[in-house]
N, C-alpha and C positions, 0 to 999 in steps of 0.2 A: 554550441548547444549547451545551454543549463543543465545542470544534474541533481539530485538534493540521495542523500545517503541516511539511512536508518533503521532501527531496528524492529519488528513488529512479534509479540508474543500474544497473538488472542487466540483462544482457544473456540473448538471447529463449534459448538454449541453457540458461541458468541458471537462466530461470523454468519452463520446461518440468519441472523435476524436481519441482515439486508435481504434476504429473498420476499420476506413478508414485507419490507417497503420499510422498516419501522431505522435501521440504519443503513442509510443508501450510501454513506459516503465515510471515506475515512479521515480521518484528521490524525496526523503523526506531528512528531518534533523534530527534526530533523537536526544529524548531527552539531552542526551550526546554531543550533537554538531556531530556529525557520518553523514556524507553525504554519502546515500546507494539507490542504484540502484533495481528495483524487477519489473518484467516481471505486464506490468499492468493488465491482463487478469487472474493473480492472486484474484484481489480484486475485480470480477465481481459480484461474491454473496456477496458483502456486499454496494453494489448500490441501492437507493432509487430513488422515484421520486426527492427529495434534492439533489442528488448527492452521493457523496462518502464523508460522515461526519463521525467522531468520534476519539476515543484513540483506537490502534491497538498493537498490539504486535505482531512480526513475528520472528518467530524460525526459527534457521539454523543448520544445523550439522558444526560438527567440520571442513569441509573441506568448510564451506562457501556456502553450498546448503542449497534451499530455502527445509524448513519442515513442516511448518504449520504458518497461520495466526489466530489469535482468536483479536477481537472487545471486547473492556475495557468498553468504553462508546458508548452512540449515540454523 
C-alpha cells in the first residue's frame, strides 16, 4: 500500500469554503515534491477551531484509491 506524507496549515474560515461546494478538493505537496489531489470532506474529523493543522499521512491502495488518513502531528 502507497502512502504520501505532509503538512497542511489552512485555517478553519478557509476550510469551510468546501461546504459551499466552492473548494471541494485539496491539492497538497507531498513531502517528496508529489502534487495529489483528495476529496476535502475527507479531512473533516481532523478540523479544530485552528483549522486543519498538522503532519498527515494518507494511504492509498494499489490502484490509487483513497484508504485511510492517520495525523502524525498537531
Amino acid at each position: 500500500m502507497r502512502f504520501f506524507t505532509f503538512s497542511l496549515n489552512i485555517p478553519y474560515q478557509v476550510f469551510l469554503q468546501h461546504y459551499s461546494g466552492s473548494a471541494s478538493q485539496l491539492m497538497v505537496y507531498t513531502d517528496c515534491g508529489l502534487k495529489v489531489q483528495f476529496p476535502a470532506v475527507r479531512f473533516r474529523s481532523f478540523v479544530t477551531q485552528a483549522g486543519l493543522v498538522g503532519r498527515f499521512k494518507v494511504f492509498v491502495t494499489a490502484d490509487n484509491r483513497f484508504d485511510r488518513i492517520e495525523r502524525l502531528t498537531n
